[in-house]
mmCIF file as Biopython writes it, N, C-alpha, C and O atoms, coordinates in Angstrom:
data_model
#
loop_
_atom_site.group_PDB
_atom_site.id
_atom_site.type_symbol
_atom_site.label_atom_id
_atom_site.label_alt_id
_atom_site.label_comp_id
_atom_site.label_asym_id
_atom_site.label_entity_id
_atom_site.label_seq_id
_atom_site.pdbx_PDB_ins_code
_atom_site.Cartn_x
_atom_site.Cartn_y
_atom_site.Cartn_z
_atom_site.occupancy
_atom_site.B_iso_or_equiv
_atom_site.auth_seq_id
_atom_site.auth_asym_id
_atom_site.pdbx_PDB_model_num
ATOM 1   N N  . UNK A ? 1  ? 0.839   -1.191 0.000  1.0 0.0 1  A 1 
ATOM 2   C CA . UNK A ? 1  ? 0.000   0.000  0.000  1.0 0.0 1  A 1 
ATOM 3   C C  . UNK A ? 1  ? 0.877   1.246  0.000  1.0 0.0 1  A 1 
ATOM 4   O O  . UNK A ? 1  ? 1.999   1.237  0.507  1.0 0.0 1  A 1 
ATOM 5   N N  . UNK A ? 2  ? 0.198   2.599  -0.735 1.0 0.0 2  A 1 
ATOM 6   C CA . UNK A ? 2  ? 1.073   3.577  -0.792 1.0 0.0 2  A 1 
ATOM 7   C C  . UNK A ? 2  ? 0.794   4.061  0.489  1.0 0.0 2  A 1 
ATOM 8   O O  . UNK A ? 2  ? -0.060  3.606  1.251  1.0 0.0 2  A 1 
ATOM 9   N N  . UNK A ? 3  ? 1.994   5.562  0.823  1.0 0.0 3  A 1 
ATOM 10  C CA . UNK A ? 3  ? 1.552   5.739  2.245  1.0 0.0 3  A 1 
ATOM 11  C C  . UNK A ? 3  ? 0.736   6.962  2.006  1.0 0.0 3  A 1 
ATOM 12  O O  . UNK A ? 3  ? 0.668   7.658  3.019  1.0 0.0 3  A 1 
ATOM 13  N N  . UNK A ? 4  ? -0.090  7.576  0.675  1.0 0.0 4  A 1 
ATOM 14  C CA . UNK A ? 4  ? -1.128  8.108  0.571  1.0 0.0 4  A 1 
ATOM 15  C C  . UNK A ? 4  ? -2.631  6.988  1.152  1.0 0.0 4  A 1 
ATOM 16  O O  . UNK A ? 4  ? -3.690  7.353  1.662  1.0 0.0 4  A 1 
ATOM 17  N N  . UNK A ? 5  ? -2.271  5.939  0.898  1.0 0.0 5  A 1 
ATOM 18  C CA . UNK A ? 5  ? -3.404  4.950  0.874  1.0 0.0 5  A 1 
ATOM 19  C C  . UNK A ? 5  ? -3.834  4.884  2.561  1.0 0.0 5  A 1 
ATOM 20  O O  . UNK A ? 5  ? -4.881  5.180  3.138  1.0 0.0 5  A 1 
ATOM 21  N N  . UNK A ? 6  ? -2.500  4.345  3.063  1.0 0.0 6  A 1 
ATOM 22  C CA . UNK A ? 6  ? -2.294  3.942  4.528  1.0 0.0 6  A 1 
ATOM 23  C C  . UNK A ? 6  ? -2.812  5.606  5.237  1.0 0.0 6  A 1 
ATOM 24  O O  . UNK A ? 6  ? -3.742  5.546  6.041  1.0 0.0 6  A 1 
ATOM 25  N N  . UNK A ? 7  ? -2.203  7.049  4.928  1.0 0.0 7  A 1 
ATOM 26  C CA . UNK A ? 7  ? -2.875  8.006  5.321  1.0 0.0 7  A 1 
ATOM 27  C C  . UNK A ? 7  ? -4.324  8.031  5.505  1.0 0.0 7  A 1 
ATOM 28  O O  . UNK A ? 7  ? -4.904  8.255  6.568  1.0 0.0 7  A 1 
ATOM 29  N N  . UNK A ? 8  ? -4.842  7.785  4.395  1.0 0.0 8  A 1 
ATOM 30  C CA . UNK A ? 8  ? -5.967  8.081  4.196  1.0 0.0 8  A 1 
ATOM 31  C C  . UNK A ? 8  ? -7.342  7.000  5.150  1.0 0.0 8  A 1 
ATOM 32  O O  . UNK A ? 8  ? -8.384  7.380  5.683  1.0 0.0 8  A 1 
ATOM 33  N N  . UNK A ? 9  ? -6.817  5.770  5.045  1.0 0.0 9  A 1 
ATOM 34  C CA . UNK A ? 9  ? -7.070  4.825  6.117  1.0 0.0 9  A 1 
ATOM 35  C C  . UNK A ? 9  ? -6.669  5.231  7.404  1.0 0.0 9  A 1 
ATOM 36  O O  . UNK A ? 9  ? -7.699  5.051  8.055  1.0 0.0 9  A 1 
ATOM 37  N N  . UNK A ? 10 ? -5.965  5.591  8.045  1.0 0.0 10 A 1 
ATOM 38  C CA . UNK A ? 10 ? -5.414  6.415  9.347  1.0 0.0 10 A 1 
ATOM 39  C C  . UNK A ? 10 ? -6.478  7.767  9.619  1.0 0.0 10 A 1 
ATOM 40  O O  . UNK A ? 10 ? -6.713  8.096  10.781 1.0 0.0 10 A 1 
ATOM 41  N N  . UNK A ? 11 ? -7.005  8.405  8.634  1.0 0.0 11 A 1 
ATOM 42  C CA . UNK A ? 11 ? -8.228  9.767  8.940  1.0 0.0 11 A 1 
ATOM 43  C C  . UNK A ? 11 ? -9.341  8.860  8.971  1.0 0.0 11 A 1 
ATOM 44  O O  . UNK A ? 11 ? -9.996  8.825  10.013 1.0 0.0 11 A 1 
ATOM 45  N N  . UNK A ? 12 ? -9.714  8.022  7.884  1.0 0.0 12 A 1 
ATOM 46  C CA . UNK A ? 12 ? -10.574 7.424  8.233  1.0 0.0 12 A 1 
ATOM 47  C C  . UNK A ? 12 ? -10.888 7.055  9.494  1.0 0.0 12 A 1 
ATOM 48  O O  . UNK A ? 12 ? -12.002 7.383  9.902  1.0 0.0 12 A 1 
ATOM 49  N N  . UNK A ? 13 ? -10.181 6.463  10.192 1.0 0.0 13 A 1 
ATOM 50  C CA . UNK A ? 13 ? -10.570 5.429  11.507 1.0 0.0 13 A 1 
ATOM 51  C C  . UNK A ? 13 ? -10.570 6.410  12.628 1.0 0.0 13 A 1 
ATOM 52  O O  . UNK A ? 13 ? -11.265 6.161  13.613 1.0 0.0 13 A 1 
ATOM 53  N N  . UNK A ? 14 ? -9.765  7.646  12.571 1.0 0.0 14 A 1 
ATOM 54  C CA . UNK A ? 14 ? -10.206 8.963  13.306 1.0 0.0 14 A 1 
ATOM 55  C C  . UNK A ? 14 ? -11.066 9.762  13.469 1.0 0.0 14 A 1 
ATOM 56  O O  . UNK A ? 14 ? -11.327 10.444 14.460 1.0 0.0 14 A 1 
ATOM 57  N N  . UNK A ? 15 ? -11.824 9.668  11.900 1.0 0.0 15 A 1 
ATOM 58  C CA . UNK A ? 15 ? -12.841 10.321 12.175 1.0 0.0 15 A 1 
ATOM 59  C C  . UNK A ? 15 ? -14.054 9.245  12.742 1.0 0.0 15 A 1 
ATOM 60  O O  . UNK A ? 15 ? -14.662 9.340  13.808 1.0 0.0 15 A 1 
ATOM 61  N N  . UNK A ? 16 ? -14.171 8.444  11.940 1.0 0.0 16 A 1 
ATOM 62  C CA . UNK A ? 16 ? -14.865 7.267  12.670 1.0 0.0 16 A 1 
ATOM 63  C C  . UNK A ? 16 ? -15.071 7.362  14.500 1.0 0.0 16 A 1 
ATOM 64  O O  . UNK A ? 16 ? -16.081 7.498  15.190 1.0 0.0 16 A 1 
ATOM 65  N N  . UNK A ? 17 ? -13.107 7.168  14.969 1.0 0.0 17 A 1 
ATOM 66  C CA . UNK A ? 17 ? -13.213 7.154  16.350 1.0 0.0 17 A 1 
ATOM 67  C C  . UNK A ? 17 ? -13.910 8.110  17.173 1.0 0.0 17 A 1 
ATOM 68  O O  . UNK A ? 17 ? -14.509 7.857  18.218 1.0 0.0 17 A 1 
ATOM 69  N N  . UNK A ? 18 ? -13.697 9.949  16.251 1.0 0.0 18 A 1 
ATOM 70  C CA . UNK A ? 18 ? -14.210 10.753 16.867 1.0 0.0 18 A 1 
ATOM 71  C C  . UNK A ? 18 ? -15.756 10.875 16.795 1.0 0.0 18 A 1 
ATOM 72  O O  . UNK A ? 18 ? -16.325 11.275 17.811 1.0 0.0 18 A 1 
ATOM 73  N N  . UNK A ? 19 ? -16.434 10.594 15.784 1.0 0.0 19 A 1 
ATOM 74  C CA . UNK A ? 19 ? -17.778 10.012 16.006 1.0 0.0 19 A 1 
ATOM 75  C C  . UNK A ? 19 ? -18.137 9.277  17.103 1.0 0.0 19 A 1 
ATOM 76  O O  . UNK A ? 19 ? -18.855 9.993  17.801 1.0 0.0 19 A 1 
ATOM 77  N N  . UNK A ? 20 ? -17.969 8.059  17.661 1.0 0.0 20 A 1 
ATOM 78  C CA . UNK A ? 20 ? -18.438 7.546  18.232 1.0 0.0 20 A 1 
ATOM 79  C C  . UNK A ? 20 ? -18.068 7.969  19.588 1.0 0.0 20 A 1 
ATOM 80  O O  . UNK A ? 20 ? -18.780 7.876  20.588 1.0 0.0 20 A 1 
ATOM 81  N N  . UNK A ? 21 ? -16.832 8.461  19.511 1.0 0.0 21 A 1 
ATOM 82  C CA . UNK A ? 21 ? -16.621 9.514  20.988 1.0 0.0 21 A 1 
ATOM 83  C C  . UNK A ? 21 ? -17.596 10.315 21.298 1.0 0.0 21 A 1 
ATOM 84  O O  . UNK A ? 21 ? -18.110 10.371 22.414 1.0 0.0 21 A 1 
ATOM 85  N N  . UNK A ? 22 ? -17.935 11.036 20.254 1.0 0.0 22 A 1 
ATOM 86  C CA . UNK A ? 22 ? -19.395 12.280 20.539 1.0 0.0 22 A 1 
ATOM 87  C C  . UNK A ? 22 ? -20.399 11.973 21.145 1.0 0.0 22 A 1 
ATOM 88  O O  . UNK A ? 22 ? -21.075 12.488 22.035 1.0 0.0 22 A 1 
ATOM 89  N N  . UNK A ? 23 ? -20.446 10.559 20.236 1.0 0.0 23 A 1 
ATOM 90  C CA . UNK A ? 23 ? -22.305 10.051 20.448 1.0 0.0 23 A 1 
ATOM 91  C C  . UNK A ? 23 ? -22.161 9.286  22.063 1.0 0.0 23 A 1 
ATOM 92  O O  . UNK A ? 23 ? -22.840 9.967  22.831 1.0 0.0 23 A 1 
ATOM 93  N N  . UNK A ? 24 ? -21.751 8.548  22.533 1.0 0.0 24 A 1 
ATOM 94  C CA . UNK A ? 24 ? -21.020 8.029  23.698 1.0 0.0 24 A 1 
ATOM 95  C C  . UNK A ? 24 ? -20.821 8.982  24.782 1.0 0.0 24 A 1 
ATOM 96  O O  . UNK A ? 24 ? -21.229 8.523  25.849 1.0 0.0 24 A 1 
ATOM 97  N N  . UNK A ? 25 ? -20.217 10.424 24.889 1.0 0.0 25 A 1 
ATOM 98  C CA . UNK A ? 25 ? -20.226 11.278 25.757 1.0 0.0 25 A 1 
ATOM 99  C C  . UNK A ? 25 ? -21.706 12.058 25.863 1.0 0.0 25 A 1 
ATOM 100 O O  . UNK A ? 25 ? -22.388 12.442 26.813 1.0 0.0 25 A 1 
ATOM 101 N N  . UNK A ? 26 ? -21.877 12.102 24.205 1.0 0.0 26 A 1 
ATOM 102 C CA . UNK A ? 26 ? -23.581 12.817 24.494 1.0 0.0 26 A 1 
ATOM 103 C C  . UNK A ? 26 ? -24.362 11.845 25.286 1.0 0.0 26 A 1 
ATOM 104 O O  . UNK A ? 26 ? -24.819 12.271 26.347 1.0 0.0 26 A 1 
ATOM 105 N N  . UNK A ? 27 ? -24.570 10.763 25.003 1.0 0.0 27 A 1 
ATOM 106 C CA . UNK A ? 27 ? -25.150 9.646  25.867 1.0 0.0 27 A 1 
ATOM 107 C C  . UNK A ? 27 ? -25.001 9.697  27.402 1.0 0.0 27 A 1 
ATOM 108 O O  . UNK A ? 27 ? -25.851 10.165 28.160 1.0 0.0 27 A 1 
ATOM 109 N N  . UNK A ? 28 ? -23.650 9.083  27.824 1.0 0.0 28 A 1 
ATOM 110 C CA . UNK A ? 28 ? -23.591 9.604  29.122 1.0 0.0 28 A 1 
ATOM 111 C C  . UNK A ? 28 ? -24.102 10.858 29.767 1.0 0.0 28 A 1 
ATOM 112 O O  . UNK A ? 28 ? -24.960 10.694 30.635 1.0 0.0 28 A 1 
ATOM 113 N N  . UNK A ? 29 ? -23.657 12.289 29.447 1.0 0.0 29 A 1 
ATOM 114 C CA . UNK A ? 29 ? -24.321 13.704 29.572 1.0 0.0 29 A 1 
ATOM 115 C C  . UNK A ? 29 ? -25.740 13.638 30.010 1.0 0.0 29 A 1 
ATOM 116 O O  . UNK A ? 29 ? -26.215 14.245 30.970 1.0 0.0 29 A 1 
ATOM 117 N N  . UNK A ? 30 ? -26.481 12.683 29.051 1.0 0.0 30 A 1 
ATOM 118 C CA . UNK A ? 30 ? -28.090 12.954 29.077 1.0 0.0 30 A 1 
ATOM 119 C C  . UNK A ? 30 ? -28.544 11.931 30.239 1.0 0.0 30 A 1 
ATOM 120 O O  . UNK A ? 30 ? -29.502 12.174 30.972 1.0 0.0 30 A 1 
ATOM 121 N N  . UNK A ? 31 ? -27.510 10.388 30.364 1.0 0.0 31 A 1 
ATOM 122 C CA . UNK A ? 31 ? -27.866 9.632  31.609 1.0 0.0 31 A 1 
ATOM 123 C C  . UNK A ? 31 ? -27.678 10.353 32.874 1.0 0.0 31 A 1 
ATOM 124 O O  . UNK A ? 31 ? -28.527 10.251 33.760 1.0 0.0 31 A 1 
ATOM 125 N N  . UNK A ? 32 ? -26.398 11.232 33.057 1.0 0.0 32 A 1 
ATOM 126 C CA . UNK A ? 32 ? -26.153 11.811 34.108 1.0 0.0 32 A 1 
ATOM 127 C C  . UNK A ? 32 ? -26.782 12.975 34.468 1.0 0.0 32 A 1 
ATOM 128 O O  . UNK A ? 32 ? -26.230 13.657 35.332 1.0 0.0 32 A 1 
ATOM 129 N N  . UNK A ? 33 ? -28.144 13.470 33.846 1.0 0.0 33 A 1 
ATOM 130 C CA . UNK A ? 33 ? -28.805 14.846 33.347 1.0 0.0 33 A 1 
ATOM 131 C C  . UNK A ? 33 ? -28.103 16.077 33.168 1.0 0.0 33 A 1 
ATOM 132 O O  . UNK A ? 33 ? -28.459 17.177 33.592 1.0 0.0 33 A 1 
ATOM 133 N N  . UNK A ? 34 ? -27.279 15.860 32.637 1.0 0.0 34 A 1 
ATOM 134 C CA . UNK A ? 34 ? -26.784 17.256 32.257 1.0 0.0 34 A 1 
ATOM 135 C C  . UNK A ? 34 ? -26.827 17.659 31.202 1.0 0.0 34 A 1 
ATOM 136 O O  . UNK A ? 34 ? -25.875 17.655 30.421 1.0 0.0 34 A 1 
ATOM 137 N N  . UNK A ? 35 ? -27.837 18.046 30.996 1.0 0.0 35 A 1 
ATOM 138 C CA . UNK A ? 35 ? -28.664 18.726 29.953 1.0 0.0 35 A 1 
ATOM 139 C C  . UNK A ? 35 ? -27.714 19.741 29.718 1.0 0.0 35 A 1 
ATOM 140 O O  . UNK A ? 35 ? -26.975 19.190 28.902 1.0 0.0 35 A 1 
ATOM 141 N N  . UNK A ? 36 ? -27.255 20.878 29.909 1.0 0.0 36 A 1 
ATOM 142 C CA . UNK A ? 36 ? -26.564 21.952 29.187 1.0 0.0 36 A 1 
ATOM 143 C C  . UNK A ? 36 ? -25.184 21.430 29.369 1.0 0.0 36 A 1 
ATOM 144 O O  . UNK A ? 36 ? -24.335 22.304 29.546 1.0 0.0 36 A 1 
ATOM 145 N N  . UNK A ? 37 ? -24.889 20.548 29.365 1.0 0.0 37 A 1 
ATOM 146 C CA . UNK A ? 37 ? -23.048 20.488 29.160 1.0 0.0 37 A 1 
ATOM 147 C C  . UNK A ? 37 ? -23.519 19.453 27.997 1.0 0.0 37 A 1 
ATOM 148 O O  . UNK A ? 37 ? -22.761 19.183 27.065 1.0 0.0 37 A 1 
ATOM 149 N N  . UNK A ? 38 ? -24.838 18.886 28.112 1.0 0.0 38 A 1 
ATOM 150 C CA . UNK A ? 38 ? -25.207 17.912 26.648 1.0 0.0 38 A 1 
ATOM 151 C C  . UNK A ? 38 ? -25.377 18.439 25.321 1.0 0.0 38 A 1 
ATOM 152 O O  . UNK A ? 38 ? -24.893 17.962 24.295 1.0 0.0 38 A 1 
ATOM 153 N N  . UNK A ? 39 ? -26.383 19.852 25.462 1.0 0.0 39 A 1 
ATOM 154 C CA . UNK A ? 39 ? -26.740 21.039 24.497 1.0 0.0 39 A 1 
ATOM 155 C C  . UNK A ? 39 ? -25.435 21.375 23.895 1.0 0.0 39 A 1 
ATOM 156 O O  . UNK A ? 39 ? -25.278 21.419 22.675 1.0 0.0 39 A 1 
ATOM 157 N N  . UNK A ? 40 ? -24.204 21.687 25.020 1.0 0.0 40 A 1 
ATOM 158 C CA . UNK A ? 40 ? -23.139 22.141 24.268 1.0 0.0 40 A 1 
ATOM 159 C C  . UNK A ? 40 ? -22.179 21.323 23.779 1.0 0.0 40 A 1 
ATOM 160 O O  . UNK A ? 40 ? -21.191 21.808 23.227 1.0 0.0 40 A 1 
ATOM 161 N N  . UNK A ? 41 ? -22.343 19.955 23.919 1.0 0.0 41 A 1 
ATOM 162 C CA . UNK A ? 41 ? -21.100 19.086 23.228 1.0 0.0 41 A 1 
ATOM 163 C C  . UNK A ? 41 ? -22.332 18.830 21.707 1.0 0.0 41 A 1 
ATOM 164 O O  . UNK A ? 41 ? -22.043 18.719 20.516 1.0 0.0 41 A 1 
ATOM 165 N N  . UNK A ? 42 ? -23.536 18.810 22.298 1.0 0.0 42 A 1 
ATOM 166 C CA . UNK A ? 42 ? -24.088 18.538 20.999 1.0 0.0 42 A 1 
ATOM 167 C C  . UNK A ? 42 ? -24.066 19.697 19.719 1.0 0.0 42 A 1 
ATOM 168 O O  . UNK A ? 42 ? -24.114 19.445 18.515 1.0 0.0 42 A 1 
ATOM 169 N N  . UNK A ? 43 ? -24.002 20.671 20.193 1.0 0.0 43 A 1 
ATOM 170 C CA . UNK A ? 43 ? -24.114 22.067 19.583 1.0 0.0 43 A 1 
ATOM 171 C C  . UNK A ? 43 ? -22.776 22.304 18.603 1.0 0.0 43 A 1 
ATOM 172 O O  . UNK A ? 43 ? -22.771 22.533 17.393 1.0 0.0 43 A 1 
ATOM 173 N N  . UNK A ? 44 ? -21.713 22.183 19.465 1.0 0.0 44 A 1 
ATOM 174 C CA . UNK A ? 44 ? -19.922 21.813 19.149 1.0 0.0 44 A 1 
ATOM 175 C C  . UNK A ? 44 ? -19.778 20.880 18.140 1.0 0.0 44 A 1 
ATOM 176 O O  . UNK A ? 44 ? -19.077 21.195 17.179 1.0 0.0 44 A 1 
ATOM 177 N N  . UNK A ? 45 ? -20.402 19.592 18.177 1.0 0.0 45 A 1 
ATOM 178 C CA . UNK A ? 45 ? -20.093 18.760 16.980 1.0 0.0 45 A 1 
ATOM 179 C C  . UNK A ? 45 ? -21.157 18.652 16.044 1.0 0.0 45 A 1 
ATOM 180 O O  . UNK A ? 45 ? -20.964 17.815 15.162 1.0 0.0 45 A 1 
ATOM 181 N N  . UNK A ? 46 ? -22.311 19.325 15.998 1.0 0.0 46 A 1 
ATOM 182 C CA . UNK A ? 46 ? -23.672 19.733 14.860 1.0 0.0 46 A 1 
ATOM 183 C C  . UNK A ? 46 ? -22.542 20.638 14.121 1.0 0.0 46 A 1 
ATOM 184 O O  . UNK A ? 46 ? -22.572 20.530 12.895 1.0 0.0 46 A 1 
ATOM 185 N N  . UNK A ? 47 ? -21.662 21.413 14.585 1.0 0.0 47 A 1 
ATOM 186 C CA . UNK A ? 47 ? -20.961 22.353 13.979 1.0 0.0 47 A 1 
ATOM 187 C C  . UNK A ? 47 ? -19.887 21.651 13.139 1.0 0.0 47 A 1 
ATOM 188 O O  . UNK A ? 47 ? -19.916 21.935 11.941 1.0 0.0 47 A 1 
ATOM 189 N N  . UNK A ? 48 ? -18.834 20.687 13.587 1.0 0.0 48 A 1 
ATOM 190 C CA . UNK A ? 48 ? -18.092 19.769 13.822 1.0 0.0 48 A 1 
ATOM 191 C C  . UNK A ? 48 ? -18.230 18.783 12.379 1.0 0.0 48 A 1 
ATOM 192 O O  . UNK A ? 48 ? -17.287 18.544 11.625 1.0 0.0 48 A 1 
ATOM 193 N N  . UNK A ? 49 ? -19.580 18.305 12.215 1.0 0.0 49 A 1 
ATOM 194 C CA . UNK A ? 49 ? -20.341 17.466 11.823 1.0 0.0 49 A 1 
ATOM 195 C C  . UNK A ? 49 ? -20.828 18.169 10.086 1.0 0.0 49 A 1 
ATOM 196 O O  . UNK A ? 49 ? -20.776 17.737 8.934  1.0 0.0 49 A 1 
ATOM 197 N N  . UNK A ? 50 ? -21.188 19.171 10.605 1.0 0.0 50 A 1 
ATOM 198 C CA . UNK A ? 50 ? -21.915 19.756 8.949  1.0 0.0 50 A 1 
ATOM 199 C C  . UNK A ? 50 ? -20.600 20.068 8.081  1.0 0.0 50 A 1 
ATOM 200 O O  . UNK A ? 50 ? -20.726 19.827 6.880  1.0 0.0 50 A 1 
ATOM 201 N N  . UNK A ? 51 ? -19.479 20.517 8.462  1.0 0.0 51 A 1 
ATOM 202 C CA . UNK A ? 51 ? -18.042 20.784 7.688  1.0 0.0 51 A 1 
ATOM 203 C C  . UNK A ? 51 ? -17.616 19.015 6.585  1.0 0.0 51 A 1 
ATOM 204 O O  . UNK A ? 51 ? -17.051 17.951 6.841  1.0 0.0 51 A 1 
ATOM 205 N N  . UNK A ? 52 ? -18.233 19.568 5.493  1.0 0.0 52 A 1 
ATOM 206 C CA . UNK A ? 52 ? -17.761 18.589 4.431  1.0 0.0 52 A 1 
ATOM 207 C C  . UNK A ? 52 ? -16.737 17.924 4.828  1.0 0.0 52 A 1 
ATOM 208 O O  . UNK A ? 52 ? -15.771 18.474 5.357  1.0 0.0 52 A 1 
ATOM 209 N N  . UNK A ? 53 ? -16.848 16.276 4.560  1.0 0.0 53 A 1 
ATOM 210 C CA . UNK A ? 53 ? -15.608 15.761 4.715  1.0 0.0 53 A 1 
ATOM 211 C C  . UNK A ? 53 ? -15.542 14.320 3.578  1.0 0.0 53 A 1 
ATOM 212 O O  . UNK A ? 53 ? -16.613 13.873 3.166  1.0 0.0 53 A 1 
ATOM 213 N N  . UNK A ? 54 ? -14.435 13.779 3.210  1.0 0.0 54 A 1 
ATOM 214 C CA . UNK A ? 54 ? -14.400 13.091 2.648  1.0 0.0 54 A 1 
ATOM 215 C C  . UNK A ? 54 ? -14.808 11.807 2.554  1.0 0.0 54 A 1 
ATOM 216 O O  . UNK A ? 54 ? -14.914 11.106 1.548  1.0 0.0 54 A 1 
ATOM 217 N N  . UNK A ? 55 ? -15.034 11.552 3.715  1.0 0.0 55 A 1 
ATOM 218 C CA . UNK A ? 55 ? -15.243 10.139 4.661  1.0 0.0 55 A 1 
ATOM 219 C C  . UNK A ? 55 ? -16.668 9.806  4.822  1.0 0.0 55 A 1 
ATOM 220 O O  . UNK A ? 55 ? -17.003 8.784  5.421  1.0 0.0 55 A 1 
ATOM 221 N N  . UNK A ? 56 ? -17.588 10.687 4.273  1.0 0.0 56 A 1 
ATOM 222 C CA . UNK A ? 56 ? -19.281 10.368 4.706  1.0 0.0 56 A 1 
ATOM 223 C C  . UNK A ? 56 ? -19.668 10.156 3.681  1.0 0.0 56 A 1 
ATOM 224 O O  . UNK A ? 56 ? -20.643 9.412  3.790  1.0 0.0 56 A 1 
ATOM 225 N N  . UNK A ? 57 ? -19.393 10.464 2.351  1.0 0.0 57 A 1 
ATOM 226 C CA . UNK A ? 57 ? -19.759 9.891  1.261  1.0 0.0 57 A 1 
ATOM 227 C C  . UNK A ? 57 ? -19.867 8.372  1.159  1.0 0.0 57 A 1 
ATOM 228 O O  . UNK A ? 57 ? -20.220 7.847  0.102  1.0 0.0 57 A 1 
#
């Protein structure tokens, strides 16, 4: 594999990881009721989230 290839596999699995980091902390947030520290991690990656990326296609 080139190490454009292997790069590109390496963002992949980051962004991936950081996804499921979000959804996982938002989760917890809302078990533990904390509604406004939830609003704002959710608010942070709605922002996070809408920025085009290569990887959601």
């Amino acid at each position: 594999m080139s190490s454009e290839v292997l790069e590109n596999l390496l963002k992949k699995d980051i962004h991936e990881d950081t996804w499921e980091w979000w959804k996982s902390h938002l989760y917890f947030l809302r078990q533990d009721q904390d509604f406004y520290e939830a609003e704002a991690v959710f608010k942070e990656f709605s922002m996070y989230k809408s920025r085009p990326c290569e990887f959601d296609s």
